[in-house]
MIZAFI-225995 format. One record per residue (C-alpha): y negated, x, z negated. Coordinates in steps of 0.25 Angstrom, whole numbers, plus 5000, padded with zeros to 4 digits. Each point is the difference from the previous one (the first is absolute). Example, Ala and Ser with C-alpha at 12.3 -4.5 7.8 and 13.67 -1.06 7.14 Angstrom:
SITE     c2     c1     c3
SITE   5018   5049   4969
SITE   4986   5006   5002
//
This chain:
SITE     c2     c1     c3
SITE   5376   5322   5008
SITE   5002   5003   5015
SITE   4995   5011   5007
SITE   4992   4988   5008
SITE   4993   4993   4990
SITE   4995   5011   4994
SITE   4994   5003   5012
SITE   4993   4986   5003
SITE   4996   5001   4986
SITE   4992   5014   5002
SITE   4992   4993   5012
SITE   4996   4988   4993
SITE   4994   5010   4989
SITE   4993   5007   5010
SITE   4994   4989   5007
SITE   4994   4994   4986
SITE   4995   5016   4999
SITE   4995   5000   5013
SITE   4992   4986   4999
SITE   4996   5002   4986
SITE   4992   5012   5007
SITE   4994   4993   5011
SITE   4993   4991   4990
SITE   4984   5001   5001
SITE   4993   4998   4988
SITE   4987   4996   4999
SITE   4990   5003   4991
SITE   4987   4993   4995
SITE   4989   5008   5001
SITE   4988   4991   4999
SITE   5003   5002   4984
SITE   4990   5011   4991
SITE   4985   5002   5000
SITE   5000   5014   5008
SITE   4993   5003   5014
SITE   4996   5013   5001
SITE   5003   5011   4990
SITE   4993   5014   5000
SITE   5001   5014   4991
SITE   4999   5014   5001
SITE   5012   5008   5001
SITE   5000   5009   4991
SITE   4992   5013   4999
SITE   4992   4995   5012
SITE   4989   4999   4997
SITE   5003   5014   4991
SITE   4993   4998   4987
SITE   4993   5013   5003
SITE   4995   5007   5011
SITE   4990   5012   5003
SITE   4988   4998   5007
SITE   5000   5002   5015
SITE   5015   4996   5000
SITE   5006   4989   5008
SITE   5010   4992   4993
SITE   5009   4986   5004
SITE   4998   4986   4994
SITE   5012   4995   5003
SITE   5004   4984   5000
SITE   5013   4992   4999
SITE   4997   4986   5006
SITE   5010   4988   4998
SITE   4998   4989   5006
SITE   5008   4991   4989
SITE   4997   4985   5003
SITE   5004   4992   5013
SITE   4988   5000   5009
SITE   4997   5012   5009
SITE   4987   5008   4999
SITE   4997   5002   5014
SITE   4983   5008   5002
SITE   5000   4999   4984
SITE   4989   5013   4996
SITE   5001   5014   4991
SITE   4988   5005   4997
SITE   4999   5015   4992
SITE   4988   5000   4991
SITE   4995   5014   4995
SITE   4989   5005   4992
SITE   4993   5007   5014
SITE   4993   5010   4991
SITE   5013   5005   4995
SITE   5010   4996   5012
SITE   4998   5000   5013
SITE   5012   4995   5010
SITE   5005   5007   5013
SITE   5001   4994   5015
SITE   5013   4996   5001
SITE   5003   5001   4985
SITE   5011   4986   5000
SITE   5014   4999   5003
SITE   5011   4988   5000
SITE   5007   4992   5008
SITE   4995   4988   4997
SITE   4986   5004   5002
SITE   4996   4994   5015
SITE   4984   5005   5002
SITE   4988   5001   4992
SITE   4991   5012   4997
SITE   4995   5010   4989
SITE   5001   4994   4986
SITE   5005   4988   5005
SITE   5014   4998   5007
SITE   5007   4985   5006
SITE   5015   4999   4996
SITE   5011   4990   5002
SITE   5013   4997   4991
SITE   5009   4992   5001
SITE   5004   4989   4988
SITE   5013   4994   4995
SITE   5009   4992   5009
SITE   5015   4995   5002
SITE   5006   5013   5009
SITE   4991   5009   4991
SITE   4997   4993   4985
SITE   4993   5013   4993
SITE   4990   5003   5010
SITE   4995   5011   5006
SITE   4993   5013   4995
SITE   4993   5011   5004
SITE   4993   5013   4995
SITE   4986   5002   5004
SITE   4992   5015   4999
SITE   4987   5004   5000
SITE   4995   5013   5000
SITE   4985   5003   4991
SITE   4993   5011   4999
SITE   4994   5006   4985
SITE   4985   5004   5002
SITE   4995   5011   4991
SITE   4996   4996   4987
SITE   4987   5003   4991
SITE   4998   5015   5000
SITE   4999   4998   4982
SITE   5013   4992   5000
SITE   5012   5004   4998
SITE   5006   4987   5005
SITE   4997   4984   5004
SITE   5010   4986   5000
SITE   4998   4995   5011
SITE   5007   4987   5003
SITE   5009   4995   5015
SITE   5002   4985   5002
SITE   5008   4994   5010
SITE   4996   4985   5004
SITE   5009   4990   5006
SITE   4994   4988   5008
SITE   5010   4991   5007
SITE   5000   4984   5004
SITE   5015   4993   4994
SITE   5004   4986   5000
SITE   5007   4994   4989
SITE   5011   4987   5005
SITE   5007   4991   4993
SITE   5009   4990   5004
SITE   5007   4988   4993
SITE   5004   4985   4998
SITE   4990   4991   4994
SITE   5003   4986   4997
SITE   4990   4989   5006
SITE   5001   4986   4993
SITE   4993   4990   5008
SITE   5003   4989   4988
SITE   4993   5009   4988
SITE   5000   4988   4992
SITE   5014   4995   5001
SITE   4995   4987   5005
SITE   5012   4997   5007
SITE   5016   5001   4993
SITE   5006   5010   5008
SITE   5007   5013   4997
SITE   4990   5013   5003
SITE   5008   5012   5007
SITE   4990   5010   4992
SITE   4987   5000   4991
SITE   4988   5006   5001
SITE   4997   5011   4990
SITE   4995   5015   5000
SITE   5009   5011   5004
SITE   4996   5015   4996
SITE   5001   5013   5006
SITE   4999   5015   4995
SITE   4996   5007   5013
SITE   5003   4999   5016
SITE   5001   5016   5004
SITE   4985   5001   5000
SITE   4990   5006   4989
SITE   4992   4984   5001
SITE   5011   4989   4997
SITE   5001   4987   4998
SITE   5004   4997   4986
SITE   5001   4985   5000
SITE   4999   4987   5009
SITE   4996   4987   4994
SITE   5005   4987   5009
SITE   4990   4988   4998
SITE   5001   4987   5008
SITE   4986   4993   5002
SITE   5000   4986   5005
SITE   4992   4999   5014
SITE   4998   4986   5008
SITE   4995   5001   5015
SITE   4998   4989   5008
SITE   5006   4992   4989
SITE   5013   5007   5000
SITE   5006   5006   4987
SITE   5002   5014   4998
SITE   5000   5012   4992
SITE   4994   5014   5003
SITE   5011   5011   4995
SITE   4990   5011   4993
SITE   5003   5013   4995
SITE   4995   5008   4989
SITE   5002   5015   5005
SITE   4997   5011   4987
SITE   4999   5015   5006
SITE   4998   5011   4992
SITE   4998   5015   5003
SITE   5012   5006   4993
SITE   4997   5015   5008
SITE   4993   5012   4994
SITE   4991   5000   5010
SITE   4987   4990   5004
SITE   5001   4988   5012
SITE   4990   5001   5010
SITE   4996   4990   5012
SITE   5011   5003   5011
SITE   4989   5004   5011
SITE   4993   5008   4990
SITE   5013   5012   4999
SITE   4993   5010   5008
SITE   4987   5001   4993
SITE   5007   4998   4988
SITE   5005   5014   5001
SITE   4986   5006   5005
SITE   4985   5002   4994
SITE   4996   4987   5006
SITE   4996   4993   4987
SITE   5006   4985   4999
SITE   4994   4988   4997
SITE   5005   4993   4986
SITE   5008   4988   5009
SITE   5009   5010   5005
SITE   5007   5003   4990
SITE   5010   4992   4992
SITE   5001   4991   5014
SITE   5013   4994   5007
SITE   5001   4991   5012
SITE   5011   4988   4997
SITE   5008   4992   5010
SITE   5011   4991   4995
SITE   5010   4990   5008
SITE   5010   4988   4995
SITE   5008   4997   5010
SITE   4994   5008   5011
SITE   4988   4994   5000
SITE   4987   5008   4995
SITE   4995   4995   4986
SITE   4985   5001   4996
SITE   4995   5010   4991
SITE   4987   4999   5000
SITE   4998   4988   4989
SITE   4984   4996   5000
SITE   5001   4999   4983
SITE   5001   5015   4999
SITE   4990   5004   5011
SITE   4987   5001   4992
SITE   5007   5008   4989
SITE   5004   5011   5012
SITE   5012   4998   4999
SITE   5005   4997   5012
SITE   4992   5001   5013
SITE   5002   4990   5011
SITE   5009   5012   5010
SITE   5010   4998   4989
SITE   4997   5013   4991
SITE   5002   5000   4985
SITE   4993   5009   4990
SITE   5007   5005   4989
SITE   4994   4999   4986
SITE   5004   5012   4993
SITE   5013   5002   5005
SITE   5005   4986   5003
SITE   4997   4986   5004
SITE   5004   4990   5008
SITE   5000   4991   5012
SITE   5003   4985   5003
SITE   5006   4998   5013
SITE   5002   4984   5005
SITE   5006   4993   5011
SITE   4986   4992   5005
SITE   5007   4992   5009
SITE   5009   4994   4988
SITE   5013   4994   5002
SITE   5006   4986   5001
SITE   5009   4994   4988
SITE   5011   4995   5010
SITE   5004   5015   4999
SITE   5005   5000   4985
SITE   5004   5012   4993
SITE   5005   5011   5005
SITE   4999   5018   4999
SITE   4992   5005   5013
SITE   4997   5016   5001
SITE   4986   5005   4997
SITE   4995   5015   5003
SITE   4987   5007   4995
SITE   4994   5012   5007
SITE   4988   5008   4993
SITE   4995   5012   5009
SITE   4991   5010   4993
SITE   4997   5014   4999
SITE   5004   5009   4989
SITE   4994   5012   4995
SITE   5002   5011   4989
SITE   5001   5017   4998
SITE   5007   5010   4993
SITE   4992   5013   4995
SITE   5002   5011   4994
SITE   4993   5014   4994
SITE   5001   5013   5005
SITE   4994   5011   4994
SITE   4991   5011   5009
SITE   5002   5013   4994
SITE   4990   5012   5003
SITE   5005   5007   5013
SITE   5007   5013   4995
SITE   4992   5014   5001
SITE   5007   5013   5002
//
C-alpha cells in the first residue's frame, strides 16, 4: 500500500470521527413524575444548637421535570417562641424578591440544550431564643414549603374512525383503542387516554364526535393545588376545600380545541364549566370531545391530540433541631 492511499485513507477516518461528533442527540425529557425536588444539605439545619445562636438551614433545589418554575414560593416556617428570623436572613441565586419568612424563586426545568435541569442552593439564617429557665433543652422543628404552578403536556397520535361500526368494506389505516403513559416530566400525569367514537347527526348529516377519556393521577410527593391559588398556598391565608386537589384541562385534536367540560359530571363537582377537574383522592379523570363532530367522508385515519393540565403543586421538607441551654462560664 502506497504512501498515497494510506493517506486518503486517514482522512476519510477523520471525516467519519469528525461528523460522528457533530451529531446532536436529543433527549426526551417530558418522561418522570418529578417537578420540583427539595432537602436539606446536610448538618444545615445542625441537629443541635445553643440558644441565642444563629445557624443555616440550607436547601438544594432541583427543578427535575420539564416545565419551568418562574415566581413559584419558599416560605420558612419556625416555632416563633423558639426561633426568630433576621432581616436579610435568605441567600440563592434563584430567589428573585420576597420578604421575611417568605421568599419568590425561579428554576428552570428540563429541556433539549439542558436535559437535567437546573439547581440551586438556598440559605436562611435563624436565630435560637433563649429557652425555659428549668430546661435544659427543647426540639424545636424548621420546615421549608415550596409552592409553585407546573404544567403537565402530552402529545401523541390518536386514531379517529368516522365508520365505528364497520358499515362499509374498506380497509381502516388504524383502530381506535387506549393508549397508556407512565409520566410527562411532571409530578401530575397523564396515565391513559381512551379513544371513543360517538355517532352525532346535524342538519341531518352523519357524523361522529371523536371523545377522550383522559385519567390524571398525582404521582408526586406533594398536594395539587388550583393554579391561581400558589401564593397563598405558601402563606397563613386559610384555603377553601375546592382548592385543593384542582387542575384546569385543555386538550386539542388536530389543532382544534376539544370540550372538557362534559355536563354529565358537573353536579358531582367534577368538572366545572372553565374546564377545571378535581381530583378524587389522587386521580380521576376527564372526557374531552370534539362538539362539532366530524363528517364520515373523512374515513380512517391517525390525527395528533395534545392535553395540557395547569395546576399548582405544593409540599415541605422539615426537620428537628435541638435548642441547647446557652453555655455559662
Amino acid at each position: 500500500m502506497n504512501k498515497l492511499t494510506i493517506f486518503l485513507i486517514t482522512l476519510f477516518i477523520l471525516g467519519c470521527q469528525t461528523q460522528q461528533s457533530n451529531i446532536i442527540t436529543y433527549t426526551d425529557v417530558h418522561k418522570g413524575t418529578d417537578g420540583l425536588v427539595m432537602k436539606f444539605l446536610p448538618n444545615a439545619p445542625p441537629e443541635e444548637v445553643y440558644s441565642k445562636g444563629i445557624f443555616v438551614a440550607a436547601v438544594e433545589l432541583d427543578n427535575k421535570g420539564a416545565f419551568n418554575i418562574v415566581g413559584g414560593h419558599l416560605a420558612l416556617v419556625i416555632e416563633e417562641d423558639y426561633m426568630e428570623i433576621p432581616d436579610s436572613a435568605w441567600d440563592g441565586a434563584s430567589l428573585t424578591g420576597g420578604t421575611g419568612e417568605s421568599k419568590t424563586f425561579s428554576l428552570e426545568g428540563k429541556s433539549t440544550l439542558n436535559p437535567k435541569g437546573r439547581k440551586d442552593t438556598i440559605t436562611a439564617k435563624i436565630k435560637a431564643k433563649e429557652i425555659d429557665t428549668q430546661s435544659e433543652s427543647h426540639t424545636s422543628t424548621v420546615m421549608i414549603s415550596a409552592c409553585y404552578k407546573y404544567k403537565t403536556d402530552l402529545s401523541t397520535e390518536v386514531c379517529v374512525d368516522t365508520d365505528p361500526y364497520s358499515l362499509t368494506q374498506k380497509t381502516k389505516a388504524c383502530e381506535i383503542g387506549e393508549e397508556r403513559f407512565s409520566g410527562q416530566g411532571a409530578p401530575v400525569a397523564i396515565t391513559k387516554v381512551e379513544t371513543k367514537m360517538l355517532p352525532h347527526e346535524e342538519a341531518g348529516i352523519n357524523k361522529v364526535r371523536p371523545a377522550f377519556m383522559v385519567y390524571i393521577e398525582n404521582k408526586g410527593n406533594g398536594e395539587v393545588v388550583k393554579n391561581n391559588k400558589v401564593g397563598e398556598a405558601c402563606s397563613s391565608v386559610k384555603l377553601e376545600h375546592e382548592a385543593f386537589n384542582t387542575i384546569y384541562v385543555r386538550a386539542f385534536l388536530s389543532g382544534k380545541e376539544l370540550n372538557c367540560s362534559p355536563k354529565e359530571r358537573l353536579e358531582g363537582g367534577g368538572v366545572s364549566p372553565e374546564g377545571y377537574v378535581r381530583l378524587k383522592g389522587k386521580e380521576d379523570f376527564v372526557r374531552c370531545s370534539l362538539e362539532e363532530g366530524i363528517g364520515k367522508e373523512m374515513g380512517t385515519y391517525t390525527a395528533p391530540l395534545t392535553v395540557e393540565l395547569d395546576y399548582g403543586y405544593t409540599f415541605s421538607i422539615s426537620k428537628d433541631v435541638e435548642i441547647l441551654k446557652e453555655l455559662e462560664y
